[in-house]
N, C-alpha and C positions, 0 to 999 in steps of 0.2 A: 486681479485675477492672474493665475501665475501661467506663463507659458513654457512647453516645454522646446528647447532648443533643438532639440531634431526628433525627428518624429520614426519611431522604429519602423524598419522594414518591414516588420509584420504587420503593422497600420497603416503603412503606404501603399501596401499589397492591395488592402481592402478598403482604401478611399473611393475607389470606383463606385463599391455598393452605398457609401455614402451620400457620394455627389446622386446616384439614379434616384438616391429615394429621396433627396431633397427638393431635385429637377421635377419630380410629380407632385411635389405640396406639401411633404410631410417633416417633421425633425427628425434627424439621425444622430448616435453618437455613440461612441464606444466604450461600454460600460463594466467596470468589475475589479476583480484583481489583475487583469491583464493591465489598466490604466495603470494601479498601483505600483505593480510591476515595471514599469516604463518611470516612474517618476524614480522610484529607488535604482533604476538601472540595473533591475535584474533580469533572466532570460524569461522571455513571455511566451506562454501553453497557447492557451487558446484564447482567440477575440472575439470579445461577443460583442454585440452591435443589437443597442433598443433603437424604437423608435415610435412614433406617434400614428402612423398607418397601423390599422387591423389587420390580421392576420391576412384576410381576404384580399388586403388593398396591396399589400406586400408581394402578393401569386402574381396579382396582376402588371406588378412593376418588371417582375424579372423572368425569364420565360423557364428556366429550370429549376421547379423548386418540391422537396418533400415535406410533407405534412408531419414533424416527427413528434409534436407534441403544442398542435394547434391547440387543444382545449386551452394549454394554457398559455396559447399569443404566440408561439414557437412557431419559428416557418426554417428548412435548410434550405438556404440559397447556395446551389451550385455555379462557379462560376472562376473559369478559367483554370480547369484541374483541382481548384479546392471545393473549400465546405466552408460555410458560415453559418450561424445561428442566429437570427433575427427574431428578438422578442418585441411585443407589444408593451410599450408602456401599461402597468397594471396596479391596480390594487388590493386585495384579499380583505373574504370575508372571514368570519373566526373560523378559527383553524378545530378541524376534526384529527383526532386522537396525537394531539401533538405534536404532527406533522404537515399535514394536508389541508389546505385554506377547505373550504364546505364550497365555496365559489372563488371566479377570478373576473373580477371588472376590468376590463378595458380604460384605459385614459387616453387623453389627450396632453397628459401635462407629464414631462419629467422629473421633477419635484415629486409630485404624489409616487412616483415608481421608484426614485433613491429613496424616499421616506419607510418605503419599505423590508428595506437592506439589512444584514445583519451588523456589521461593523461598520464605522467612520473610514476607516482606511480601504473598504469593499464599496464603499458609497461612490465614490468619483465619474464622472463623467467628462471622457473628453470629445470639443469636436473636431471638424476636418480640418481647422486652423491650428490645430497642439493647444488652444487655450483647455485648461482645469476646471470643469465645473467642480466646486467645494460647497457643497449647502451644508457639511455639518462638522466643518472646522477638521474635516481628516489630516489635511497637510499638517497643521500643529501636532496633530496625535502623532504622525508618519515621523515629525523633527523631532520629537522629544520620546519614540520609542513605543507606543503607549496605545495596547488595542483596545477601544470603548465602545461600548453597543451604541447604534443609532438610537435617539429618542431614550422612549422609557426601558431601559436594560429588563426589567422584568417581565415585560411585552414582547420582548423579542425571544426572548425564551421560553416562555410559556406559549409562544404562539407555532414557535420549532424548537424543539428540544436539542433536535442533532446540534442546531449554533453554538450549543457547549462544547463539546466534542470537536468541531472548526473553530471555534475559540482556540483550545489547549494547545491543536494542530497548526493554527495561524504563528501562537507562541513558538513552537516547536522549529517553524521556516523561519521566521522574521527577529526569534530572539528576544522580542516585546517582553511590556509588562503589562499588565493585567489591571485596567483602571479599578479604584476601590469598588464603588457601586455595580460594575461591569461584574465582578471576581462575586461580590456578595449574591449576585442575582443568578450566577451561573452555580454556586453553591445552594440556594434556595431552591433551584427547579431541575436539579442533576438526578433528581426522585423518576422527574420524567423518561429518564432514558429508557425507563424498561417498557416505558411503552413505542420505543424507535424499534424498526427493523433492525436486528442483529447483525445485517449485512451492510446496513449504509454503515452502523458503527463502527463494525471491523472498518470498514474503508479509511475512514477516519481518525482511527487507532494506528492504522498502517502506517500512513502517511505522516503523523508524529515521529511515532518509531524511527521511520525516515530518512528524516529532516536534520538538520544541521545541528538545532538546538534541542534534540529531546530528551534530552536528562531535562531541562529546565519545562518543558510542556508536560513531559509525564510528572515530575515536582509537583507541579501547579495543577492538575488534576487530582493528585492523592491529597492535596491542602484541600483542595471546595470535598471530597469527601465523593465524587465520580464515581467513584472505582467499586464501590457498594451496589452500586445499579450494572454493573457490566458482566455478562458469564465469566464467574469461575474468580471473580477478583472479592469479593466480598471480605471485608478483614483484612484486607491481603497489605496494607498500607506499609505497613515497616520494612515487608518483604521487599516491595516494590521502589521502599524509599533506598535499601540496602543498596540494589540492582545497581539504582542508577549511579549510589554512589562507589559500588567497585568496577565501572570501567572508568577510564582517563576521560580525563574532561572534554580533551577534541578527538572522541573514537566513533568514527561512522559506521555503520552496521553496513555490508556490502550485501546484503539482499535481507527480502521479509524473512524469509525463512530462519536466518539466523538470527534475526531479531525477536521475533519470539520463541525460538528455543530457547537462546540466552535469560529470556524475562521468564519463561516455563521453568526451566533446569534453577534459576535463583528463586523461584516460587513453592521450588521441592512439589512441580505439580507431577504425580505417578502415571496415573491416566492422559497420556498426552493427545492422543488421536480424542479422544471423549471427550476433552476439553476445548480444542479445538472444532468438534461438530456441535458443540455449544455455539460456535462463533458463525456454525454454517459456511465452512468453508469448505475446500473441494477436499476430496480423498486424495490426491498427491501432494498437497501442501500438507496436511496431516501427516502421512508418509513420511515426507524431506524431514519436517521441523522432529518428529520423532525419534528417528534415525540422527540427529545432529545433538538429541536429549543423549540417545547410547552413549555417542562416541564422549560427549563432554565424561559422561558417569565413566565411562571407560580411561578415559583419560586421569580423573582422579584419582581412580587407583594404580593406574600404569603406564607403561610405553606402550606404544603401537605395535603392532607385529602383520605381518606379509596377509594374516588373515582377515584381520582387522580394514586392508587396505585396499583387498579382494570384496570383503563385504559390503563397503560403502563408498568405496571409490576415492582417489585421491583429494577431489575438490571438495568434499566433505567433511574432510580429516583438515583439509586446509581449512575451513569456515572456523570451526572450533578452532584450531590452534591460533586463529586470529582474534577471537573470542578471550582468552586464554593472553594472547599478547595484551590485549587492552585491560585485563585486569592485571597486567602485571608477575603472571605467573610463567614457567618456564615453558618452552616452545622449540621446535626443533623443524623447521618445514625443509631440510638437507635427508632429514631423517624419510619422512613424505616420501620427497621424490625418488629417494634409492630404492624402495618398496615396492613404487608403481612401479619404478626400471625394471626392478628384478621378477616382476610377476610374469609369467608367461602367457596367463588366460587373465583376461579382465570380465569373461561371464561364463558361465557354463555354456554358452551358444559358439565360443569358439573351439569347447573340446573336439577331438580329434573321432569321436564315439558318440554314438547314441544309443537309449536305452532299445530303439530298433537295430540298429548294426549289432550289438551284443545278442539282440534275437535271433537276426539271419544270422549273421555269422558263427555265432559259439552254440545255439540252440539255446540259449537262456532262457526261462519262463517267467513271463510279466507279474508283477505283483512287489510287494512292500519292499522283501529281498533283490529285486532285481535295483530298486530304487536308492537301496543305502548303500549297493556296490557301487554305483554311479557315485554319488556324495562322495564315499573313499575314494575312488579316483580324481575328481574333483578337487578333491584336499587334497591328495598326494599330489598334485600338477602343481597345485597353488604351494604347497610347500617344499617345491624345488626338490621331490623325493623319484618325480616320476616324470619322464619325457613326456611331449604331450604329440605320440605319434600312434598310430594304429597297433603298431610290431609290439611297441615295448608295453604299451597298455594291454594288449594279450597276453601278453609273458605275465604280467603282473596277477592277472586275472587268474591264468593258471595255477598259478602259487596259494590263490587263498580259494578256487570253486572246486568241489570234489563232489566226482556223484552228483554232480546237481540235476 
């Protein structure tokens, strides 16, 4: 059994809820990718912690606890400023529409609960000593690279679909390769995605995106044939294979948003906002990732200009031009910041006027006219033709309102 040498802080934190629920009768032990995480020595999210107590026997252990998803053995133990997640060792019965077990049995054994895992290297349990539980040989997949479904790969997918989708994304962190039978079974039941919520996908599309390695997880998705079941990707395989191979092989994407612009604008998708409420996602990421499609398109055919900078802001012009750096194309972010420098209003909410002050003050009358004298002033502030003070924006007004 292999032990780890020091045992992370964020597992020493949460031994206490270990020793309490062992001192009333029960097993504890820390279960997931958090273990996984600790043995490759990477930073660990969140600890979760099974155990062999029912959900009920668990309330009774610890005095502050929510119910955040008892049906299925989940109890949150609060305790000393944090959060924990306390599942019940379980089992599942067949899973209804590719997602959701139809029931959840309770156990008493550990074993029956990692048997139901999706990966070997997701399988591990550790207890309050650092020893590794391994029931399914993870440590050897973990040394040689290599993510394998537990048990029968085509059970494990057929029984959740999304596990494909954390498969590619597992790939996408860890760098992994994709055991033969593992890869064959995640291409045989990739059919099912379309019956997954669009939203746990997105999630998990995101999260590829990412990742360290995801040119190689998005690869490995358009090989099993994925991307046929995903909005808006159908066909889309050479597009997509393109993508990944014009940016540089170590280029990280500094947020979602430019990560799928980048895969949108190489997908030559037009409808960008429509494509993305395919995916269900909110109206301002729609928005961002739209606005970062313009400026690429803008970009292809030009240089930047003070209006362009005014439009969408510095750090948006900067996303793209890093976009742009990683495929190796020309970049100027000297250029950027002289633009921002030189702009005097970065929204119309700072102009010096409002379509009411031009009321009171000039007697101007509301409607479409009053609206695109506003826009001309705006533009002329933003292109350094006109102060941006009351005086001089009167004067200006004078010169083009007559008789109004």
């Amino acid at each position: 059994m292999m032990r780890l040498t020091t045992l992370p802080s964020e597992f020493q934190e949460a031994l206490p809820i270990l020793e309490k629920i062992k001192k009333a009768g029960f097993e504890a032990y820390f279960v997931g990718g958090s273990v996984r995480d600790a043995i490759l020595g990477r930073p660990i999210h969140d600890v979760d912690i099974a155990t062999s107590s029912y959900p009920e026997e668990t309330k009774t252990i610890f005095p502050k606890t929510i119910d955040v998803g008892i049906e299925h053995g989940t109890v949150l133990v609060l305790t000393g400023g944090r959060e924990y997640e306390i599942t019940t060792f379980r089992t599942e019965d067949v899973y209804v529409d590719f997602r959701r077990p139809s029931a959840v049995h309770f156990v008493r054994s550990l074993e029956e609960d990692l048997k139901r895992r999706d990966f070997t290297v997701n399988a591990f349990a550790l207890d309050e000593e650092a020893n590794v539980i391994d029931l399914f040989d993870g440590l050897t997949d973990l040394e040689e690279k290599r993510l394998r479904a537990v048990g029968q790969a085509s059970e494990r997918f057929n029984e959740d679909a999304l596990r494909i989708m954390r498969g590619f994304r597992f790939v996408a962190s860890l760098g992994f390769d994709i055991e033969e039978q593992t890869f064959a079974a995640m291409a045989d039941y990739a059919h099912l995605l379309e019956e997954i919520s669009v939203e746990r996908s997105f999630i998990e599309f995101d999260k590829l995106l990412m990742a360290f390695f995801w040119q190689k997880g998005l690869e490995l998705l358009v090989d099993s044939g994925a991307q046929h079941y995903l909005p808006g990707l159908k066909d889309k395989a050479l597009a997509i294979q393109s993508f990944c191979q014009s940016l540089a092989s170590d280029f990280q994407f500094g947020s979602s948003e430019q990560a799928w612009a980048g895969l949108l604008y190489a997908l030559s998708i037009t409808d960008i906002k429509g494509f993305l409420k395919a995916w269900k996602t909110s109206s301002q990421f729609q928005k961002d990732v739209d606005k970062l499609v313009q400026i690429l398109r803008i970009r292809e055919q030009r240089e930047l200009t003070k209006r362009d900078c005014y439009r969408f802001g510095a750090d948006f012009l900067k996303a793209v031009e890093e976009l742009r750096a990683g495929q190796g194309l020309s970049v100027d972010f000297n250029h950027i910041d002289q633009l921002d420098q030189t702009l005097t209003i970065h929204s119309k909410q700072e102009m010096a006027v409002t379509g009411r002050t031009l009321m009171v003050e000039l007697g101007l009358k509301a409607g479409p006219h009053l609206g695109d004298l506003l826009h001309t002033i705006e533009m002329a502030i933003v292109d350094g033709q006109l102060d941006n003070n009351q005086e001089a924006i009167f004067e200006f007004i004078a010169e083009r309102v007559v008789d109004e």
